[in-house]
Biopython code that builds the backbone (N, CA, C, O; Angstrom):
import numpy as np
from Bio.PDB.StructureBuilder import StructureBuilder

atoms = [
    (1, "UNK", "N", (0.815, -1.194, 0.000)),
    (1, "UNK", "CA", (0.000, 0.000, 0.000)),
    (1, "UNK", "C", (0.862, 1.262, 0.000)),
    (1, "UNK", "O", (0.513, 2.260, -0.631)),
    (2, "UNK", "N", (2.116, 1.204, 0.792)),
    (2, "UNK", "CA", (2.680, 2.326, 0.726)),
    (2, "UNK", "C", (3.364, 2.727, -0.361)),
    (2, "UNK", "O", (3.694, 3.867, -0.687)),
    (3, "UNK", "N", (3.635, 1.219, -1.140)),
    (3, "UNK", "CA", (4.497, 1.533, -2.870)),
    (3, "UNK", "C", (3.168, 2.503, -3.541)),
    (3, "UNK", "O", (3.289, 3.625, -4.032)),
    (4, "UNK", "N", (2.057, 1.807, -3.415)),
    (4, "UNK", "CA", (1.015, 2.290, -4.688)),
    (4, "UNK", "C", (0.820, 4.397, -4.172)),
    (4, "UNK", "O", (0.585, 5.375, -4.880)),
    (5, "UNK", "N", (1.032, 4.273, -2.889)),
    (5, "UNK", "CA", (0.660, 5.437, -2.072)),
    (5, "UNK", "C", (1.657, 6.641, -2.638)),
    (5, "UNK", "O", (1.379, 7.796, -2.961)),
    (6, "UNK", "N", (2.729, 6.041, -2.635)),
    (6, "UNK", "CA", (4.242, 6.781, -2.848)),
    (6, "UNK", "C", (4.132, 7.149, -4.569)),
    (6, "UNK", "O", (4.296, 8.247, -5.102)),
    (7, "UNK", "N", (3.842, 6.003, -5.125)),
    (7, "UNK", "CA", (3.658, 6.090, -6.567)),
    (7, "UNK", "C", (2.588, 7.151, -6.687)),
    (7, "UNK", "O", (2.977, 8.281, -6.985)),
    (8, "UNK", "N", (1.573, 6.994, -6.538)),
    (8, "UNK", "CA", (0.810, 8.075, -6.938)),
    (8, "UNK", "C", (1.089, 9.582, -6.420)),
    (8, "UNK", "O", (1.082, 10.549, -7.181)),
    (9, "UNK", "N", (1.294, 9.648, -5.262)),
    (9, "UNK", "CA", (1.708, 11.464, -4.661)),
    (9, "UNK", "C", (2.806, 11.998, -5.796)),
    (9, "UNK", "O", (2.778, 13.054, -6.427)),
    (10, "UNK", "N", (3.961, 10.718, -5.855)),
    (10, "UNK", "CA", (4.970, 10.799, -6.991)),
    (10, "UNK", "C", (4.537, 11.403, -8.318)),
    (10, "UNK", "O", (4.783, 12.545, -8.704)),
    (11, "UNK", "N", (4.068, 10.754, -8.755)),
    (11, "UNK", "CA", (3.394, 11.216, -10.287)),
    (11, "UNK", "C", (2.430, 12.707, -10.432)),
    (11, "UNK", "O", (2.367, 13.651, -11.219)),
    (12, "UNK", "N", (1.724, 12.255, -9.117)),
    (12, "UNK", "CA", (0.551, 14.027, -9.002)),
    (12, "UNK", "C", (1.647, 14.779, -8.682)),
    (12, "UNK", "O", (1.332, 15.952, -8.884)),
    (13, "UNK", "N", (2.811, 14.705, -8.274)),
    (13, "UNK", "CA", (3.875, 16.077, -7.765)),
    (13, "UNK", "C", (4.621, 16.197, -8.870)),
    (13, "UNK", "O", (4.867, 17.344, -9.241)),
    (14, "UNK", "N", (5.162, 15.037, -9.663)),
    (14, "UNK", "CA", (5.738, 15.504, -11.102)),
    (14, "UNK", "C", (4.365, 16.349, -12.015)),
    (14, "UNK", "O", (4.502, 17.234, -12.859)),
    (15, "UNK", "N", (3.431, 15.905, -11.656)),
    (15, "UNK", "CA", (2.497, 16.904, -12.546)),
    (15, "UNK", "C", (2.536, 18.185, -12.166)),
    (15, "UNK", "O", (2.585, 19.170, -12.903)),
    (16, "UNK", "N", (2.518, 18.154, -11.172)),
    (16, "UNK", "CA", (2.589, 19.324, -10.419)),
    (16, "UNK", "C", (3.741, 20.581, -11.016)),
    (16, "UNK", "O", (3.596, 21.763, -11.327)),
    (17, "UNK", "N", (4.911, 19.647, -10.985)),
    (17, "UNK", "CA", (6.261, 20.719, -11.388)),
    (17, "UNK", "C", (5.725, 20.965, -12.954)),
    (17, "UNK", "O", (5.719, 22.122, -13.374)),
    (18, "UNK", "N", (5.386, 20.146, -13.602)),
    (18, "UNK", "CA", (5.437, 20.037, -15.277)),
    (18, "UNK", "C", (4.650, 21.508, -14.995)),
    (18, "UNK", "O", (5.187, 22.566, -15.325)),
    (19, "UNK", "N", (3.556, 21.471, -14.464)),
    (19, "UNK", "CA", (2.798, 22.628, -14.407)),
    (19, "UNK", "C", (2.665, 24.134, -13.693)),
    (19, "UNK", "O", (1.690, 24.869, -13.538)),
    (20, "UNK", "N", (4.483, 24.310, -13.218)),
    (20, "UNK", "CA", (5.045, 25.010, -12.973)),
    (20, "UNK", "C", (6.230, 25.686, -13.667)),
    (20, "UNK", "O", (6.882, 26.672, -13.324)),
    (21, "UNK", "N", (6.334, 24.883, -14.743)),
    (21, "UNK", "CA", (7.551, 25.071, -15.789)),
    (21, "UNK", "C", (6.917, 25.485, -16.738)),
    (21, "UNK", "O", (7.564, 25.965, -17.668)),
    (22, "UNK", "N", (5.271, 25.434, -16.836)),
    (22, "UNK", "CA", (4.555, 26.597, -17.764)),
    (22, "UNK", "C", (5.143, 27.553, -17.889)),
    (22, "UNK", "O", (6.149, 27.818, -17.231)),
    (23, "UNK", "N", (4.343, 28.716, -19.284)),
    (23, "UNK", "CA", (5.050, 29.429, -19.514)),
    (23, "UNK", "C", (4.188, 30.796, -18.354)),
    (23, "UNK", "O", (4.659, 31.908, -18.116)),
    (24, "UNK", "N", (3.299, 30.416, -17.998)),
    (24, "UNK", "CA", (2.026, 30.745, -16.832)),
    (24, "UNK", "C", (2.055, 29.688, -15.686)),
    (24, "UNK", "O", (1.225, 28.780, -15.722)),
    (25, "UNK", "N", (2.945, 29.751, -14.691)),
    (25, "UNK", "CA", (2.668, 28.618, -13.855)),
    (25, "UNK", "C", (1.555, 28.777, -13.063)),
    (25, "UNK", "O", (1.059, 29.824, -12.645)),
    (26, "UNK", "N", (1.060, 27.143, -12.823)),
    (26, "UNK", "CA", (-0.024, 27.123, -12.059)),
    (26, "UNK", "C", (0.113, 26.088, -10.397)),
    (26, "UNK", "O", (-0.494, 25.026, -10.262)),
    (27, "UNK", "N", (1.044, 26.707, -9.266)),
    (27, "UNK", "CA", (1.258, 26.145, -8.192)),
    (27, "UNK", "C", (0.362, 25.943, -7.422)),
    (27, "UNK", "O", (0.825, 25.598, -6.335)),
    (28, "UNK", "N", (-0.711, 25.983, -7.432)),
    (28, "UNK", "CA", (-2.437, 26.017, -6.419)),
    (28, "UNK", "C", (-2.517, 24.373, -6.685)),
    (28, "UNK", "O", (-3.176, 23.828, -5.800)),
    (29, "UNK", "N", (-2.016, 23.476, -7.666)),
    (29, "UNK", "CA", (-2.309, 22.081, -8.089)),
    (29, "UNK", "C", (-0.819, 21.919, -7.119)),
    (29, "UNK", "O", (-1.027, 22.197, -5.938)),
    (30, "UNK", "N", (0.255, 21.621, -7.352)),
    (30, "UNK", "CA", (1.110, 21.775, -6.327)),
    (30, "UNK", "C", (0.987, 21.813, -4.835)),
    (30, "UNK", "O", (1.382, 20.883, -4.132)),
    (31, "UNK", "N", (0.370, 23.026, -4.306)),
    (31, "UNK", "CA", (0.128, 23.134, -3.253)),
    (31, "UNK", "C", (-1.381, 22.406, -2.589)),
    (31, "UNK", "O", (-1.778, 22.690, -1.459)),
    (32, "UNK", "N", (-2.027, 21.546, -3.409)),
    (32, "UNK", "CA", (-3.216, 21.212, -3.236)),
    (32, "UNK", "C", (-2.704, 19.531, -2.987)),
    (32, "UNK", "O", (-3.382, 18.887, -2.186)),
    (33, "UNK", "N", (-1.624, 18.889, -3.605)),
    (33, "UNK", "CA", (-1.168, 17.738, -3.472)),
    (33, "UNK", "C", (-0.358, 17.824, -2.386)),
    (33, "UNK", "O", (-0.215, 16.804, -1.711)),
    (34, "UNK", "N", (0.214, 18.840, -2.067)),
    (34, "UNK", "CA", (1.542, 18.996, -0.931)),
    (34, "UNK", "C", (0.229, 18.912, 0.508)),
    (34, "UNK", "O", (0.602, 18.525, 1.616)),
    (35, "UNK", "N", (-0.828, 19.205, 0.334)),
    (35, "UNK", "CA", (-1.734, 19.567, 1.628)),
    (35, "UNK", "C", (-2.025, 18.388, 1.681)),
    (35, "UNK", "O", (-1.512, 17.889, 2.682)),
    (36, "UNK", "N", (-2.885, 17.322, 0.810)),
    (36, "UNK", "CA", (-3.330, 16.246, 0.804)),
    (36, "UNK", "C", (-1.971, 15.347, 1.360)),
    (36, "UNK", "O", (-2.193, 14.591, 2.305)),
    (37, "UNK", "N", (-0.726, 15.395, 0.869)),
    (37, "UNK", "CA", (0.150, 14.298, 1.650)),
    (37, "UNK", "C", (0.119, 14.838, 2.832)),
    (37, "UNK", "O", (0.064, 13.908, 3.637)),
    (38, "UNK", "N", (0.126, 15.979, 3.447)),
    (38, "UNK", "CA", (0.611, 16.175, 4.820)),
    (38, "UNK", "C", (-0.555, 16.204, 5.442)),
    (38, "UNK", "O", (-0.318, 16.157, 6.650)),
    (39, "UNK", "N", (-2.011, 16.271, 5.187)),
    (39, "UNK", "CA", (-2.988, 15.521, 6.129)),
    (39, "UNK", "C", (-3.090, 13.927, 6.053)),
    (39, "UNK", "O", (-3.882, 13.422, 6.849)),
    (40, "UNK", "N", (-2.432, 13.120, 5.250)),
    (40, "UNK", "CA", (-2.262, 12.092, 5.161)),
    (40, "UNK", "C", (-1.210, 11.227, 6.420)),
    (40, "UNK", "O", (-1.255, 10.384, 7.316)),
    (41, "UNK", "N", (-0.414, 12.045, 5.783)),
    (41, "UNK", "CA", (1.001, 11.962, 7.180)),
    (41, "UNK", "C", (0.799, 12.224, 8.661)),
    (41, "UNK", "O", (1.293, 11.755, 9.687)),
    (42, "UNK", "N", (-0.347, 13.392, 8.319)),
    (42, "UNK", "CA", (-0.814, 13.553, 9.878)),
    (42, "UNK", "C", (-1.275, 12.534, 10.878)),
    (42, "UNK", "O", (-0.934, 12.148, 11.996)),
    (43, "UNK", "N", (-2.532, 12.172, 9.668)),
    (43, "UNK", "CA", (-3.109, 11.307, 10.496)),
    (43, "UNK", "C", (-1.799, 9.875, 10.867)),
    (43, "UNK", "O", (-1.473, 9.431, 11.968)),
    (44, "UNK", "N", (-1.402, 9.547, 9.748)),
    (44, "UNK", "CA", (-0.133, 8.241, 9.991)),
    (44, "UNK", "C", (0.837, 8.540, 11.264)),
    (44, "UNK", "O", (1.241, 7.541, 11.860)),
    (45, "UNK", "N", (1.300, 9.964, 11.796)),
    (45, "UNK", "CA", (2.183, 10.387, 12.855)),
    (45, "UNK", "C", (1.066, 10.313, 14.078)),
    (45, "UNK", "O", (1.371, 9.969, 15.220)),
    (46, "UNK", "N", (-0.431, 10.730, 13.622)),
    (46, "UNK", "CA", (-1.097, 11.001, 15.520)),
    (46, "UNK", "C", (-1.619, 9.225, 15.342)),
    (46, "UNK", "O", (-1.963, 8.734, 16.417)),
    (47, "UNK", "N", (-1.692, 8.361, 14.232)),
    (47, "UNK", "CA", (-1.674, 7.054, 14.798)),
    (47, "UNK", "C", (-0.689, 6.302, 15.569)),
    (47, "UNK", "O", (-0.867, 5.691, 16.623)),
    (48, "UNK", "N", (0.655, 6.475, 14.704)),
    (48, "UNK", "CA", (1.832, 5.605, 15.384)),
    (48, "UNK", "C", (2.566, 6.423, 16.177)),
    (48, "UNK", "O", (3.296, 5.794, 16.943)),
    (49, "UNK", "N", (2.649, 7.898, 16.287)),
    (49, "UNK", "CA", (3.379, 8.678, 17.469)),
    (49, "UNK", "C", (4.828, 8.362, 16.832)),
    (49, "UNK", "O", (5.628, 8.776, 17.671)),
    (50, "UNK", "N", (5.561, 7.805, 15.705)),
    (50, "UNK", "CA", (6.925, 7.956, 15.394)),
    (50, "UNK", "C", (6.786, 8.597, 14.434)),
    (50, "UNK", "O", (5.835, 8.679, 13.657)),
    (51, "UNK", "N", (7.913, 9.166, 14.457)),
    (51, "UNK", "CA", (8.739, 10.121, 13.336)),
    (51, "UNK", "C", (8.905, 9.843, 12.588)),
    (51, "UNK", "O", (8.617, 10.862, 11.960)),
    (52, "UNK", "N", (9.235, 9.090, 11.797)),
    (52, "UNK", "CA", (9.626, 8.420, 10.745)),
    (52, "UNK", "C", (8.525, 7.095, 10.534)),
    (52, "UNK", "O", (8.097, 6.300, 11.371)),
    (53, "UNK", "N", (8.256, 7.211, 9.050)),
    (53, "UNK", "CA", (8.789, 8.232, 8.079)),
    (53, "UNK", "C", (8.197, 9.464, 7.757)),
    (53, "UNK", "O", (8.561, 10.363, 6.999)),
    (54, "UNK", "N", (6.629, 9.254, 8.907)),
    (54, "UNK", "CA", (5.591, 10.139, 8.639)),
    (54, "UNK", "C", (6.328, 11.342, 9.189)),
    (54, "UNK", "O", (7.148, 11.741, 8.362)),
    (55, "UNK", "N", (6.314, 12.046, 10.290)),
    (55, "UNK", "CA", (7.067, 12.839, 10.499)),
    (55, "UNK", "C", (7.905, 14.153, 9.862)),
    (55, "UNK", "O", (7.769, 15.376, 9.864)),
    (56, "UNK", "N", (9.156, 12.858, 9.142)),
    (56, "UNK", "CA", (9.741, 13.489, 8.066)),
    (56, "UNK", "C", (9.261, 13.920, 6.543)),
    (56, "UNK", "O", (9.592, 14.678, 5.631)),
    (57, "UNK", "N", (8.402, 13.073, 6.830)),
    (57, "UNK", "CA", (7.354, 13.637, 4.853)),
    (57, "UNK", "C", (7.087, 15.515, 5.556)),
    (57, "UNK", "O", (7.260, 16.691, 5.236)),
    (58, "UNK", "N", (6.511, 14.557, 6.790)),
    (58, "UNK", "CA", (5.474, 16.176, 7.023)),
    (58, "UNK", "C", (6.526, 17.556, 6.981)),
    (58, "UNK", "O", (6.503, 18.606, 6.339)),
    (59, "UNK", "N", (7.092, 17.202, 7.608)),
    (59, "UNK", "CA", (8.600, 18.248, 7.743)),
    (59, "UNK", "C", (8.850, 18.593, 6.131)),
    (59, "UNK", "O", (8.581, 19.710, 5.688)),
    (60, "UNK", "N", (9.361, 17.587, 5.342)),
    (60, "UNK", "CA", (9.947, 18.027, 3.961)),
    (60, "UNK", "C", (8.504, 18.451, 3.005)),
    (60, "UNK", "O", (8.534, 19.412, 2.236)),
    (61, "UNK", "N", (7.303, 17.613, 3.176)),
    (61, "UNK", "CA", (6.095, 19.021, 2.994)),
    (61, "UNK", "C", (5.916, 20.377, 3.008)),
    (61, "UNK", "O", (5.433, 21.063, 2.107)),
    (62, "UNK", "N", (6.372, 20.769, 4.187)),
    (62, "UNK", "CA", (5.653, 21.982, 4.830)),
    (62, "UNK", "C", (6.927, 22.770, 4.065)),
    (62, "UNK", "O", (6.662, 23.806, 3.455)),
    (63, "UNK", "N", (8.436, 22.231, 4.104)),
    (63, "UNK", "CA", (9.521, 23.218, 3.430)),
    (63, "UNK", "C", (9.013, 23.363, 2.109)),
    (63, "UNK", "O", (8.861, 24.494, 1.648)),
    (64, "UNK", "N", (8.676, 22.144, 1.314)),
    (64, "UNK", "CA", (8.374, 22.823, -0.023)),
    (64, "UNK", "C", (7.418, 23.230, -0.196)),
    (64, "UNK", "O", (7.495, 23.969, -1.178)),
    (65, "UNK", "N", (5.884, 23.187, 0.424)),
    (65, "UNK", "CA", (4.915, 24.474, 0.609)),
    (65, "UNK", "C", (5.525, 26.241, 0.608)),
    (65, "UNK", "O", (5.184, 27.227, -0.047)),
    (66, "UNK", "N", (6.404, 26.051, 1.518)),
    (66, "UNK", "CA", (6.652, 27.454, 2.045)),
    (66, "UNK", "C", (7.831, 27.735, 0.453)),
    (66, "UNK", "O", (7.723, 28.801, -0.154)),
    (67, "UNK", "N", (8.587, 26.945, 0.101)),
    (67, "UNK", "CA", (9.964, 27.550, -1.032)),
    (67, "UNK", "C", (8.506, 27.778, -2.113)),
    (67, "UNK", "O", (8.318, 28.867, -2.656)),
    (68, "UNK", "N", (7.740, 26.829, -2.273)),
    (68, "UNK", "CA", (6.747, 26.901, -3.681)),
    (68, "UNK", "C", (5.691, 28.226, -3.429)),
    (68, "UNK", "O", (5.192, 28.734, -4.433)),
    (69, "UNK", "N", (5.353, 28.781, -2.080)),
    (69, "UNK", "CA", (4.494, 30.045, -1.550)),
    (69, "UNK", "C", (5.524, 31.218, -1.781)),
    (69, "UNK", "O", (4.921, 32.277, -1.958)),
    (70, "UNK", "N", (6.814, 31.342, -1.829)),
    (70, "UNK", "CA", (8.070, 32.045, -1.797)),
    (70, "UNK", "C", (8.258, 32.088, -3.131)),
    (70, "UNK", "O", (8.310, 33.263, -3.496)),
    (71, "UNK", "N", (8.420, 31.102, -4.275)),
    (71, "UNK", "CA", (9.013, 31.140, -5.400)),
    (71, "UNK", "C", (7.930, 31.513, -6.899)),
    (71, "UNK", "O", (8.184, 31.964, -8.016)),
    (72, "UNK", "N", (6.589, 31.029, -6.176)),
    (72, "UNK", "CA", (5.404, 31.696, -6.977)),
    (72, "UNK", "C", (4.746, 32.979, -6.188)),
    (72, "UNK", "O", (3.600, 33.288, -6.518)),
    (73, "UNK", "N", (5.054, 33.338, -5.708)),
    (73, "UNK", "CA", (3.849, 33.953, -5.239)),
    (73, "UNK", "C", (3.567, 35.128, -5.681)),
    (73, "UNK", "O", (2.800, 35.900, -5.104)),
    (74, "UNK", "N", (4.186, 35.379, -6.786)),
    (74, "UNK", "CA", (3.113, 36.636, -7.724)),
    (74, "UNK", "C", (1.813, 35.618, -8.696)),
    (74, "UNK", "O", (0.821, 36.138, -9.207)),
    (75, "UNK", "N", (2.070, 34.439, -8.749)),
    (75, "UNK", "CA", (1.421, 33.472, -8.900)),
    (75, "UNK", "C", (0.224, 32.921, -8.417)),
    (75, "UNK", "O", (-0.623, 32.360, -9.111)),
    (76, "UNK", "N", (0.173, 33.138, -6.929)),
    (76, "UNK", "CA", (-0.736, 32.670, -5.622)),
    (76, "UNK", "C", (-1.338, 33.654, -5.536)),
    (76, "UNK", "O", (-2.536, 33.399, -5.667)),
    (77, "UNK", "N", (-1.030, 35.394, -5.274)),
    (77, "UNK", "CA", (-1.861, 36.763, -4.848)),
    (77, "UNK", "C", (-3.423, 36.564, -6.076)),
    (77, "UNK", "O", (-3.420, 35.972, -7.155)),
    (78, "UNK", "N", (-4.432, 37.185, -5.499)),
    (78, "UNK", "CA", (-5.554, 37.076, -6.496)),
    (78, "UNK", "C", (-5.799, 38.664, -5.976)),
    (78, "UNK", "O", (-5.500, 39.197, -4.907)),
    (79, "UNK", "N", (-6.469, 39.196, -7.177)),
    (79, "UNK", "CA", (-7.437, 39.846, -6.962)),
    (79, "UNK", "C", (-6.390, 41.124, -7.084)),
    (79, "UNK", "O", (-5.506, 41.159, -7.941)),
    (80, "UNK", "N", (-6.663, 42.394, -5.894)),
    (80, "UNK", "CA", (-6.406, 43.685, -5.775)),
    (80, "UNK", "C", (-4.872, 43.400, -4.547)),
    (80, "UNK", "O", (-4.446, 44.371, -3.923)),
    (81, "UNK", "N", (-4.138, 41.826, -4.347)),
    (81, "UNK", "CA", (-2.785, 41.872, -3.900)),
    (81, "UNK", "C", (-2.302, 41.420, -4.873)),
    (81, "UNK", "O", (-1.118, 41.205, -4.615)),
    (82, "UNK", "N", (-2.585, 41.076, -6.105)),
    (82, "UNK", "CA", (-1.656, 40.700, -7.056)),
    (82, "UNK", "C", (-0.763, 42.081, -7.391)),
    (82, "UNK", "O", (0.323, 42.238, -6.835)),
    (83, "UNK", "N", (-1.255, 43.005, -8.272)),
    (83, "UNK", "CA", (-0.514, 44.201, -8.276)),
    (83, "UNK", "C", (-0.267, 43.803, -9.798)),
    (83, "UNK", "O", (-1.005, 43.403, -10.698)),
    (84, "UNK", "N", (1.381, 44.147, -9.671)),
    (84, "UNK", "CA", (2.012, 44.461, -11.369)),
    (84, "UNK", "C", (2.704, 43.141, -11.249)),
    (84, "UNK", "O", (3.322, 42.852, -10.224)),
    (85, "UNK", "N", (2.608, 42.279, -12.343)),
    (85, "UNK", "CA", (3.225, 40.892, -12.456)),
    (85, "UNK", "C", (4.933, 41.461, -12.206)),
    (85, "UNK", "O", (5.172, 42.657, -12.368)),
    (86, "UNK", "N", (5.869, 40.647, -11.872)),
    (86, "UNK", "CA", (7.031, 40.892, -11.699)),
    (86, "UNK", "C", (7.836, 41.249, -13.176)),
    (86, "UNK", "O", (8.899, 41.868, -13.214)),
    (87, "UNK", "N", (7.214, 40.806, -14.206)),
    (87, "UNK", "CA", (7.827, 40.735, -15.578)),
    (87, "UNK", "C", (7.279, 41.795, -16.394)),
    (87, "UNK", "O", (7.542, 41.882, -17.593)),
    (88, "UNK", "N", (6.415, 42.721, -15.693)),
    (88, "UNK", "CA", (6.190, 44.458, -16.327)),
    (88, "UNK", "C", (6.842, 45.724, -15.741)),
    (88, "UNK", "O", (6.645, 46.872, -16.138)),
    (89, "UNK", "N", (7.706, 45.312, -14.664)),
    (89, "UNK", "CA", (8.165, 46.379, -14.416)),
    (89, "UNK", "C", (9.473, 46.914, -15.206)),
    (89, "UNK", "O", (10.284, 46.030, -15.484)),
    (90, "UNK", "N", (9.707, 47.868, -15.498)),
    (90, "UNK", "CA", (10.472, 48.237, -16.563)),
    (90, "UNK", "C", (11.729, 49.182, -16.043)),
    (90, "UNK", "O", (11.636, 50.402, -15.915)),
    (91, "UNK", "N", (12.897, 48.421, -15.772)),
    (91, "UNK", "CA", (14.214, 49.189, -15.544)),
    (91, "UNK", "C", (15.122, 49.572, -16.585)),
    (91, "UNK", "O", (14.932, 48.862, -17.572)),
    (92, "UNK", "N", (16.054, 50.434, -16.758)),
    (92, "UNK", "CA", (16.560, 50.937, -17.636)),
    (92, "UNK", "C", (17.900, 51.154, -16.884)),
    (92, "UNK", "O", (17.893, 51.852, -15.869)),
    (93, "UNK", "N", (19.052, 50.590, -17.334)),
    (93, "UNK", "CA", (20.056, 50.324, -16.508)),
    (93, "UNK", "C", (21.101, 51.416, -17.479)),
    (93, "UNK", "O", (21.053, 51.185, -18.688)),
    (94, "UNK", "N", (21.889, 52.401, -17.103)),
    (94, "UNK", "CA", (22.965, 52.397, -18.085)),
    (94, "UNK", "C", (24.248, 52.757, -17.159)),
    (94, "UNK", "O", (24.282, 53.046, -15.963)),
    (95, "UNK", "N", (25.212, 52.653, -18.042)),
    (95, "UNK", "CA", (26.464, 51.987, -17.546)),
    (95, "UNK", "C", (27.318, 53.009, -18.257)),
    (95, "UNK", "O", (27.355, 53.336, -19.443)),
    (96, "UNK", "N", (28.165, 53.523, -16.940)),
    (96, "UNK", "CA", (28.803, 54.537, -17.589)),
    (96, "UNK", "C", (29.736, 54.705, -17.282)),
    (96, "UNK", "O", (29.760, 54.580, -16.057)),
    (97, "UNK", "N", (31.382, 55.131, -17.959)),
    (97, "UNK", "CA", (32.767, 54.606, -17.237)),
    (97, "UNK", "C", (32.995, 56.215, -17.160)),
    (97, "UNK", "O", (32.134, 57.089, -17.055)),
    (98, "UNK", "N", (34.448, 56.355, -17.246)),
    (98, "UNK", "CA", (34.840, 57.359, -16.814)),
    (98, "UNK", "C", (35.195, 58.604, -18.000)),
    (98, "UNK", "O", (35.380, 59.800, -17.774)),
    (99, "UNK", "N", (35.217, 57.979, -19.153)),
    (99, "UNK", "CA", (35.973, 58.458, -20.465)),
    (99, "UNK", "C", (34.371, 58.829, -21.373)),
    (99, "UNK", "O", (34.383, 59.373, -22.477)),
    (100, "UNK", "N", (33.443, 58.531, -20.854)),
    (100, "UNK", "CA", (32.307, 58.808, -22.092)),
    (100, "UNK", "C", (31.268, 60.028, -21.217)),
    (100, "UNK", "O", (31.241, 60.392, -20.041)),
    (101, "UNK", "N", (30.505, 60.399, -22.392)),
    (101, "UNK", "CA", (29.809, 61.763, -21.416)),
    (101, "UNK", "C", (28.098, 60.762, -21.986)),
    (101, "UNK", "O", (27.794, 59.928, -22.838)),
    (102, "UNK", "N", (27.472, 61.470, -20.966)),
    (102, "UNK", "CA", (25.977, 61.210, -20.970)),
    (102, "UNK", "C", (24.979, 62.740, -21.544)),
    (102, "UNK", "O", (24.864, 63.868, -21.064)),
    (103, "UNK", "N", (24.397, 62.073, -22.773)),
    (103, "UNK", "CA", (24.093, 63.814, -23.466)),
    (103, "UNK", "C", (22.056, 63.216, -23.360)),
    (103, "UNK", "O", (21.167, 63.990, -23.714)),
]
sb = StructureBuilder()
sb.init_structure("model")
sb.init_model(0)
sb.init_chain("A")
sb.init_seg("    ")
for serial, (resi, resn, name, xyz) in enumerate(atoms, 1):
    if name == "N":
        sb.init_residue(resn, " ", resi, " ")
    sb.init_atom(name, np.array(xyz, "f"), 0.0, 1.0, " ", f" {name:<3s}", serial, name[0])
structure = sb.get_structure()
């Protein structure tokens, strides 16, 4: 049960990334599989009270919740906290040594 268990979270979390490497990522499917293993794990840690392996899923869960809430999250904001996507703001860098004039 735990191969077929492992196999499947496996495959829904590679879907998951595929659908983060969009050219529009969509991490809400991501974070919707990352919740489902770690109420899964929950319940497996308040049955057997050890750490392992449930424990540690839950632990390495909750880190990649928080890097995937951190690494999308102009992605995650809806509504009036989204704002300006990160890829419209418009800088204009120039670079200037010592020998050239700026007209």
């Amino acid at each position: 049960m735990s191969l077929y268990s492992g196999i499947l979270f496996g495959v829904a979390l590679g879907a998951g990334a595929w659908l983060n490497s969009l050219q529009e990522p969509i991490p809400i499917v991501q974070l919707a599989i990352l919740a489902a293993l770690i109420m899964v794990m929950l319940y497996r840690y308040w049955s057997t009270r050890a750490f392992m392996p449930a424990g540690m899923i839950i632990l390495l869960s909750f880190g990649v919740v928080v890097w995937t809430c951190v690494i999308y999250r102009d992605y995650l904001a809806v509504g009036w906290m989204r704002g300006a996507p990160y890829s419209d703001h418009n800088f204009t860098v120039v670079i200037v040594d010592e020998n050239s004039k700026l007209e």
